[in-house]
C-alpha positions as CSV (number, residue, x, y, z in Angstrom):
1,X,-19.7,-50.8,-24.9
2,X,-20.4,-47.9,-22.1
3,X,-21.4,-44.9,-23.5
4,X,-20.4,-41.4,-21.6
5,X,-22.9,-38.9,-21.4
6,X,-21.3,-35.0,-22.0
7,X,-22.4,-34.4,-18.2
8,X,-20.3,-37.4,-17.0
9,X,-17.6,-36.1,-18.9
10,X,-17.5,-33.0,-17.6
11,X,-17.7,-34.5,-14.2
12,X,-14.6,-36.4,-14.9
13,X,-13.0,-33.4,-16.7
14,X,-13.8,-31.3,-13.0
15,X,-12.5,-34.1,-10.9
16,X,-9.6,-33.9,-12.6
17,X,-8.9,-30.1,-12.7
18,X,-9.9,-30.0,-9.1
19,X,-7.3,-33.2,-8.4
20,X,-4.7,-31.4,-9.9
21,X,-5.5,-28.0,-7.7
22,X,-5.2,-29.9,-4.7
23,X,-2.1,-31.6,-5.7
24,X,1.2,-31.3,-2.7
25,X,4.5,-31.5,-3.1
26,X,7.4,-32.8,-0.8
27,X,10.4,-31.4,-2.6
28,X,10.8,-28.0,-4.2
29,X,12.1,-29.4,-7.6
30,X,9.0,-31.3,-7.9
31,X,6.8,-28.2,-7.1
32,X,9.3,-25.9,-9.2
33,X,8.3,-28.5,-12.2
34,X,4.8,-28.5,-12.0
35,X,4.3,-24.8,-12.7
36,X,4.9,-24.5,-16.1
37,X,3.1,-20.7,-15.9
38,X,6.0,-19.5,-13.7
39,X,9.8,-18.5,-14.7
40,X,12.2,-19.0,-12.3
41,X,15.2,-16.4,-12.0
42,X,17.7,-17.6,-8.9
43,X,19.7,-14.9,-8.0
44,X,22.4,-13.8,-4.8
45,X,20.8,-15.6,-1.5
46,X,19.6,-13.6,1.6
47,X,21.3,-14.4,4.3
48,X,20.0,-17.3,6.1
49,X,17.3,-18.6,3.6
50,X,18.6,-21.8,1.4
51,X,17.5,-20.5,-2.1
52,X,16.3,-16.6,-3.0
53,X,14.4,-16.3,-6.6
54,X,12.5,-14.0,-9.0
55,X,9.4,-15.5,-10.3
56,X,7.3,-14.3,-13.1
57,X,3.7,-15.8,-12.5
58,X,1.4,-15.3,-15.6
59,X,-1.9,-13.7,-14.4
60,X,-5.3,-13.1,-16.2
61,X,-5.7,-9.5,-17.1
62,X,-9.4,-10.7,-15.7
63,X,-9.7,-13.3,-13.3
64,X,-13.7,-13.8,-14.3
65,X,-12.7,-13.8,-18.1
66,X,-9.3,-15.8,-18.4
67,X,-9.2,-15.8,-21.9
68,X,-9.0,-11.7,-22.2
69,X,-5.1,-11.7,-21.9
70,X,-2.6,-12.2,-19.4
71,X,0.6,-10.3,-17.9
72,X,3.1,-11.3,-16.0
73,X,3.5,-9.9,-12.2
74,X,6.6,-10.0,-10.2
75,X,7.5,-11.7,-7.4
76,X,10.2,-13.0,-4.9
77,X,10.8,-15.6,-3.3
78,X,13.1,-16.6,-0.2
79,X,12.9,-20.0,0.4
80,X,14.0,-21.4,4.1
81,X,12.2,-24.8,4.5
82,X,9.0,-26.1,3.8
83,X,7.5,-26.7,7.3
84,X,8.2,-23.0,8.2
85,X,5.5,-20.5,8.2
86,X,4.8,-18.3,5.1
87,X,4.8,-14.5,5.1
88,X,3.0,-13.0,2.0
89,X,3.7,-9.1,1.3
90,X,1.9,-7.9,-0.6
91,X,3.0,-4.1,-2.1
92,X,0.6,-2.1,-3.0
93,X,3.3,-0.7,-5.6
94,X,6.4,-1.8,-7.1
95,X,8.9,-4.1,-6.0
96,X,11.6,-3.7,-7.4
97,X,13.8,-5.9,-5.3
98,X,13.4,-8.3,-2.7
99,X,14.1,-7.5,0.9
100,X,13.5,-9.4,4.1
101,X,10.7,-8.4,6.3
102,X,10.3,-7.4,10.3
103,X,7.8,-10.1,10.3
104,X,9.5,-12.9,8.4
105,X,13.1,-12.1,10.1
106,X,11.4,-12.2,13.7
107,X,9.5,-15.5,12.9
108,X,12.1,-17.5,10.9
109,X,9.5,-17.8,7.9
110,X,10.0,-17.9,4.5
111,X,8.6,-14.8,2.5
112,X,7.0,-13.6,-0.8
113,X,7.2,-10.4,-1.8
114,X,4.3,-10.1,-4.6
115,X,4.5,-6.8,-7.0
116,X,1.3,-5.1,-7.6
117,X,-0.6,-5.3,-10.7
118,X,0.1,-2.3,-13.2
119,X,2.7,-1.4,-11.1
120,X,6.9,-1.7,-11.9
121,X,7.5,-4.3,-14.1
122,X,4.1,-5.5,-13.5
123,X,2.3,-3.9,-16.3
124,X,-0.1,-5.7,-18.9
125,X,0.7,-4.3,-22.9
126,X,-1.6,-1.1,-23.4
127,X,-2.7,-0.1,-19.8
128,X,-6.1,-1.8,-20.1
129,X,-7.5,0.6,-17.0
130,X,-10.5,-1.1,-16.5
131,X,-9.1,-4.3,-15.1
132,X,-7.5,-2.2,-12.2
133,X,-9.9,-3.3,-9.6
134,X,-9.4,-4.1,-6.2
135,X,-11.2,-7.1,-6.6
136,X,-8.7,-8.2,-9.5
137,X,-5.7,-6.9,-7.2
138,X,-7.4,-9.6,-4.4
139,X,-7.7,-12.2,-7.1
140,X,-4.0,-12.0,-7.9
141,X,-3.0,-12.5,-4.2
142,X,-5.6,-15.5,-3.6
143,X,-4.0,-17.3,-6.9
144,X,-0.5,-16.7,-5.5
145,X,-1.7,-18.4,-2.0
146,X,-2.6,-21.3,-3.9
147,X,-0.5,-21.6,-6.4
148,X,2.5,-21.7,-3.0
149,X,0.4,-23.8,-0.5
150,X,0.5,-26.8,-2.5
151,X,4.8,-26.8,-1.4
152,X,4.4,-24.4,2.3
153,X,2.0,-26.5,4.4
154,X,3.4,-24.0,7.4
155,X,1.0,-21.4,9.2
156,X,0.3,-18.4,6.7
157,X,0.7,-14.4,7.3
158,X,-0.5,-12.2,4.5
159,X,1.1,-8.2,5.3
160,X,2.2,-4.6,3.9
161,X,2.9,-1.7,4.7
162,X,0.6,1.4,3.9
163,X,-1.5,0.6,0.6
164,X,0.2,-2.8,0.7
165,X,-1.7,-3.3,4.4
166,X,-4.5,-1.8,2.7
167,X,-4.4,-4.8,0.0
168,X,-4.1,-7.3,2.3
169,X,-6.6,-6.3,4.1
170,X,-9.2,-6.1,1.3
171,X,-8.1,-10.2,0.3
172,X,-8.8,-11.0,3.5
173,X,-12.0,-9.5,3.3
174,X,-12.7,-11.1,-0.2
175,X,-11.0,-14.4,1.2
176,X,-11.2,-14.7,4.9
177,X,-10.1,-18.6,5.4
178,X,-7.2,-18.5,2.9
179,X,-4.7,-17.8,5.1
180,X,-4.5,-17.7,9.3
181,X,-2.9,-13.9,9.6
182,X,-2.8,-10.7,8.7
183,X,-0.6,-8.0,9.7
184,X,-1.3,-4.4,8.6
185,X,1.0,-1.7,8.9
186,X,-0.3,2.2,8.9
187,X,-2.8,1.0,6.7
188,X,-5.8,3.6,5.7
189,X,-9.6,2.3,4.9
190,X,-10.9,4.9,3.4
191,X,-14.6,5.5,2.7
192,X,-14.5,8.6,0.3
193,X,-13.7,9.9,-2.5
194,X,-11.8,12.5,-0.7
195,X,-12.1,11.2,3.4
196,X,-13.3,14.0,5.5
197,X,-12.0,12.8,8.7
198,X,-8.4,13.6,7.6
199,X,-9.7,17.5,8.3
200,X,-10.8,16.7,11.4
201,X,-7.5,15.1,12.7
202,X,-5.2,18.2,11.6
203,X,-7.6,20.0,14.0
204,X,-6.2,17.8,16.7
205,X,-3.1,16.0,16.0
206,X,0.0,17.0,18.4
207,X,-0.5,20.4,20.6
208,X,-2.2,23.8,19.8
209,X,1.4,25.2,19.6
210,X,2.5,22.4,17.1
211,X,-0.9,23.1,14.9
212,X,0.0,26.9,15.4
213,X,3.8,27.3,14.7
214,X,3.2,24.8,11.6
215,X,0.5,27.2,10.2
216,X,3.0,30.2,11.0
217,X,5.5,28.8,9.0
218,X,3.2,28.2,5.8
219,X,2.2,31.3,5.8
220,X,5.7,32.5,5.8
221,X,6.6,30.2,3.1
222,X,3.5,32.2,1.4
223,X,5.0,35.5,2.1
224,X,8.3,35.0,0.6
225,X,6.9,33.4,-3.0
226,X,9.3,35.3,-4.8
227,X,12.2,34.3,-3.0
228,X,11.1,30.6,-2.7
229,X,10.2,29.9,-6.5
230,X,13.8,30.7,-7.8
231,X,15.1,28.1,-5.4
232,X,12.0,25.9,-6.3
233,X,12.9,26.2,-10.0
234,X,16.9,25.6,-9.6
235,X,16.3,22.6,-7.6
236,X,13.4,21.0,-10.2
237,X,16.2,21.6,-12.6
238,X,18.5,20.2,-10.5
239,X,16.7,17.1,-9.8
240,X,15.5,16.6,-13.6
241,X,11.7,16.9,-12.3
242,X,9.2,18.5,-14.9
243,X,5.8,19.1,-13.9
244,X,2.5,19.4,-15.6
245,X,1.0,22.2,-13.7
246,X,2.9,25.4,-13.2
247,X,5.3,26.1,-10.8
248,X,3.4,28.5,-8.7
249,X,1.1,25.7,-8.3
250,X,2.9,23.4,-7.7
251,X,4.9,25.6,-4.9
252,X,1.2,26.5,-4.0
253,X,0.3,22.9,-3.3
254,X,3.5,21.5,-1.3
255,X,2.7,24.2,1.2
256,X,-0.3,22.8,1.5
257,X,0.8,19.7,1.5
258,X,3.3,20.4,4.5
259,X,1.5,19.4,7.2
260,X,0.3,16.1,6.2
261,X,4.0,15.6,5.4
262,X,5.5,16.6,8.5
263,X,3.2,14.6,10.8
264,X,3.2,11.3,8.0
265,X,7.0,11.3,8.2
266,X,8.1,12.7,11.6
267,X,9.7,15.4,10.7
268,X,10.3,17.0,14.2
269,X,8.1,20.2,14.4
270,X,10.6,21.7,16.9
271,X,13.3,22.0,14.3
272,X,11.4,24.0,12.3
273,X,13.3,27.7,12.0
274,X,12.7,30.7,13.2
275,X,10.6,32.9,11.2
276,X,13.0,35.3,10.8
277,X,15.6,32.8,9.1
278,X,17.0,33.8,5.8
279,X,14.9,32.6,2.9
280,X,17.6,30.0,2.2
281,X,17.1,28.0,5.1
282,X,13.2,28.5,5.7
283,X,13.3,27.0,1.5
284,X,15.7,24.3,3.0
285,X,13.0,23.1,5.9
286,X,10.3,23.5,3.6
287,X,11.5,20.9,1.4
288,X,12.7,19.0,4.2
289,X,9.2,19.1,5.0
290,X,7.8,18.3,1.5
291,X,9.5,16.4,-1.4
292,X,8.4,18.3,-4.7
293,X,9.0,15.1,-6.9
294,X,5.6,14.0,-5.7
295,X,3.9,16.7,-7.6
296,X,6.2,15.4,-11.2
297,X,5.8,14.4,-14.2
298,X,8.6,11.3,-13.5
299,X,7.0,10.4,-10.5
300,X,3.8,10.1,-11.8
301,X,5.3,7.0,-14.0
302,X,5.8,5.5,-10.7
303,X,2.6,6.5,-8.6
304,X,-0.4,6.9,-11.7
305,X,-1.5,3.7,-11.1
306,X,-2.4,4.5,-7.2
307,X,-3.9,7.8,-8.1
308,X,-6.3,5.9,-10.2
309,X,-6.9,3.5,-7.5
310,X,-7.4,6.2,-5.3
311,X,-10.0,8.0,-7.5
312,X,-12.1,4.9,-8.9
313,X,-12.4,3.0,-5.4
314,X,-9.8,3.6,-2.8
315,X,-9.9,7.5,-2.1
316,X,-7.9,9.6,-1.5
317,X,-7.4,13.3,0.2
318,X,-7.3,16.5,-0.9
319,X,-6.8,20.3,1.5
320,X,-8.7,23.0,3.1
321,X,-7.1,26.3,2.4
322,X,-8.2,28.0,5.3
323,X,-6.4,30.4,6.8
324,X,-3.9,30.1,3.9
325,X,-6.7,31.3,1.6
326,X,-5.7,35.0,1.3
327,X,-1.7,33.6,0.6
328,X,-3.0,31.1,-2.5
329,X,-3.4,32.8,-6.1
330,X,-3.6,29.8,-8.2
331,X,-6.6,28.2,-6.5
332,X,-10.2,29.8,-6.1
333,X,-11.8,26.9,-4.3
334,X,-11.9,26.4,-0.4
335,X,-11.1,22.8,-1.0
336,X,-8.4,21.8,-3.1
337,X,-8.7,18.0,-4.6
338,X,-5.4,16.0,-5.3
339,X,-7.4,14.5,-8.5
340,X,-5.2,17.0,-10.1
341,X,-2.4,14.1,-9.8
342,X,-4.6,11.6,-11.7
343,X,-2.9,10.3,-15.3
344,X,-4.4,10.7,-18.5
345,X,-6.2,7.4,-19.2
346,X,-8.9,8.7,-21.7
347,X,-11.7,8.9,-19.9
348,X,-13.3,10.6,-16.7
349,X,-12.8,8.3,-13.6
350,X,-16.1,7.6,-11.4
351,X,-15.4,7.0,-7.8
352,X,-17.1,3.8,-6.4
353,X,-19.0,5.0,-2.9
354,X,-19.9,1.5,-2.8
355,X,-16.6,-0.5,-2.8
356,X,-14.8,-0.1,0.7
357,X,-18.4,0.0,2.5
358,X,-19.1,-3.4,0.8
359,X,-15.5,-4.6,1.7
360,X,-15.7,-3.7,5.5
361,X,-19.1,-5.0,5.7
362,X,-17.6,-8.6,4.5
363,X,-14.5,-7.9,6.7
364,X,-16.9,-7.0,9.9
365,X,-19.2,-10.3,9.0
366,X,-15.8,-12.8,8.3
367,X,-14.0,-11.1,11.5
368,X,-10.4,-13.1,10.2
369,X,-7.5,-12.8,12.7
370,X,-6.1,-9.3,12.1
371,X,-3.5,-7.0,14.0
372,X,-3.5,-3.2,12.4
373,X,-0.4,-1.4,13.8
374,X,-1.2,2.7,13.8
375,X,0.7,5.7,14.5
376,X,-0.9,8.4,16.1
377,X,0.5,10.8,14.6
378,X,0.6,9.6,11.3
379,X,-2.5,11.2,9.2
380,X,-3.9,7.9,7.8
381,X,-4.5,6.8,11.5
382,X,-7.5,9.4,10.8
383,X,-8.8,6.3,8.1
384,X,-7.7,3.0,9.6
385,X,-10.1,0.0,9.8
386,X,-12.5,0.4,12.2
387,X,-12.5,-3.1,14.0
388,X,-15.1,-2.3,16.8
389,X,-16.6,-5.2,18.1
390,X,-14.0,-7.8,16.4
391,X,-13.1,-10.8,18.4
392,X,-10.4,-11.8,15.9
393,X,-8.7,-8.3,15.3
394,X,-6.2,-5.9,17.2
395,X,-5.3,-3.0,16.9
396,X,-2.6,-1.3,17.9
397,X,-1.2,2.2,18.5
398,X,2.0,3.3,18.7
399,X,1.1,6.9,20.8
400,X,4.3,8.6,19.4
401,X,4.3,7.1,16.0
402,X,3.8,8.3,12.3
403,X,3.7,6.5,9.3
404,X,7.1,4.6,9.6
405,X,5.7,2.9,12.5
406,X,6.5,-0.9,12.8
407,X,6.5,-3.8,15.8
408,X,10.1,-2.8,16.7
409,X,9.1,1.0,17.1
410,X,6.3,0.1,19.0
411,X,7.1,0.1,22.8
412,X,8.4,-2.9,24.6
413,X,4.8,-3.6,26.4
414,X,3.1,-3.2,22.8
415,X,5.7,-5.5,21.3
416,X,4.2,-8.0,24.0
417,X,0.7,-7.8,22.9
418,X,1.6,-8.4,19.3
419,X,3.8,-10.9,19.8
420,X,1.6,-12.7,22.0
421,X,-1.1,-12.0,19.6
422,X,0.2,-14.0,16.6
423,X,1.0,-16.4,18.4
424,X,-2.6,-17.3,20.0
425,X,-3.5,-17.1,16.3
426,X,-0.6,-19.1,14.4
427,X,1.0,-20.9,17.3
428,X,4.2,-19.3,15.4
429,X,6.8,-17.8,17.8
């Protein structure tokens, strides 16, 4: 009778386990059977996919330690066929709904839009903080891409928009070769806690006369506190927003906040009124300019989770009062942080210097097939990968464009180059 040694066994056991990784599918009811960690929700179709569903894929709360828990993330799923390509979004928060994408819509692919860890529905019992890393976040992703190339053998794009770019970008750096694209949109890369070089571009950004009629009209803003906080107030009760802070700082920091808003969003500067509007219609830009909610208590539901990204690896901004210092009472400091939007999680947060230099020294060294689409206006173009000396990345700046730029804003010659770009990487037209 043979006898098996315990190292044979294991061998067998890991043959096995890795057989059963590598395992394809030619049918999606034979692939929809095999995962018996999913839950499948069909629901109403998007138009011109064969089958649209919500999936609940269980997740270790910690990818090195399995056995620490699980929670279930969100995600959705349009399915066209199973020889198309495969574009993976990845939010960077919620997702609340599925959509179609610029990218999947222009290439015919099927999509997944993948929910964000401790984010919308995607949140593990007890908000265990510690396991928000952006190596977990990468983790997630990398699992999903496995988990759905055993059914889509067709080329694979990875995207998002804004911190969603930003998370792709990061699992490509953690996992280069996993899939063959990835598409960033007015995605930052920040490198501190606080990045300085989002000062630097408010000293440049649009003309001297944009920079100076902007300033003009915070200070005015300033100057007529005591009409604006009444309308402040009305509209916070209004809107149902209660804040943490009080109201004069919170009026204190949207008017700091302003620029950054207006050049993020494109909020035409030459709209602005004249100085010598009445109050009501100065207070009406203003919040044009800035929507208050971002300083609330309800948003902060929403957003918590990215501020504690933010201020334990990702960073962040905060302001420079500067020439607004003689208008601001509330604040003593020359530099105001945003750390004041941080939730309670019951304990001080340590920023990680160490994280995105390590990240875009592995990006730099894998050099996978990127395209990072910019606005030059938008303020996070200030922090946007640096791709020097890439063969396999492009970038790509829309010279009028803020932070809702995207391929179709991009002009007709720019379209060309990405477009011809992802093709001379995927063969996908």
């Amino acid at each position: 009778m043979k006898i098996f040694t315990p190292k044979f066994l294991l061998f067998i056991g890991a043959v096995v386990f890795l057989h059963s990784c590598s395992t394809t599918y030619s049918t999606f009811s034979g692939w929809q059977g095999s995962k018996t960690d999913f839950d499948f929700n069909e629901i109403t179709n998007e138009p011109s996919y064969e089958n649209t569903y919500l999936i609940w894929i269980d997740q270790p709360l910690d990818h090195n330690h399995p056995k620490k828990g699980i929670f279930k993330q969100r995600v959705w799923l349009s399915h066209k066929s199973l020889d198309a390509p495969m574009v993976m979004i990845t939010e960077g928060y919620s997702a609340p709904q599925n959509y179609i994408s610029e990218l999947a819509a222009m290439l015919q692919a099927n999509q997944i839009v993948v929910e964000h860890r401790f984010f919308g529905a995607s949140v593990p019992e007890g908000m265990p903080w510690e396991y928000l890393t952006v190596e977990q976040s990468a983790r997630d992703h990398e699992a999903i891409v496995k988990h759905f190339k055993s059914l889509y053998r067709g080329k694979w794009i990875t995207s998002g928009i804004s911190k969603g770019g930003q998370m792709a970008l990061i699992h490509r750096a953690l996992f280069p070769k996993s899939v063959d694209l990835t598409v960033t949109y007015v995605a930052p890369f920040n490198l501190e806690r606080e990045d300085t070089r989002l000062f630097e571009f408010f000293k440049r950004v649009g003309t001297e006369k944009e920079r100076n009629e902007i300033l003009l009209f915070q200070k005015e803003v300033l100057k007529r506190r005591s009409d604006m906080l009444p309308y402040l107030k009305e509209l916070a009760s209004r809107k149902g927003w209660t804040f943490k802070m009080k109201l004069e700082e919170v009026f204190e920091l949207a008017v700091l906040e302003y620029p950054f808003s207006v050049w993020q969003w494109c909020v035409p500067v030459d709209e602005m009124p004249a100085l010598t509007a009445d109050s009501r219609e100065i207070f009406n830009h203003f919040y044009r300019g800035v929507d208050f909610s971002y300083f609330s208590e309800q948003e902060s539901i929403n957003v918590g989770p990215f501020f504690y990204q933010a201020y334990s690896e990702l960073g962040y901004y905060g302001y420079l009062t500067g020439e607004l210092k003689p208008y601001i009472s509330s604040f003593k400091a020359d530099t105001i942080s945003s750390d004041l939007l941080i939730p309670e999680v019951g304990r001080n947060i340590l920023f990680n210097t160490a994280t995105s230099h390590n990240l875009l020294q592995r990006f730099h060294r894998a050099d996978p097939a990127t395209i990072h689409i910019v606005g030059s206006n938008d303020p996070w173009s200030a922090t946007s990968p640096n791709v020097d000396g890439l063969k396999n990345s492009l970038k790509v700046v829309n010279p009028e464009g803020c932070h809702l730029t995207r391929i179709h804003s991009l002009p007709d010659s720019l379209q060309n180059v990405v477009e011809e770009f992802i093709f001379l990487k995927t063969g996908v037209k």
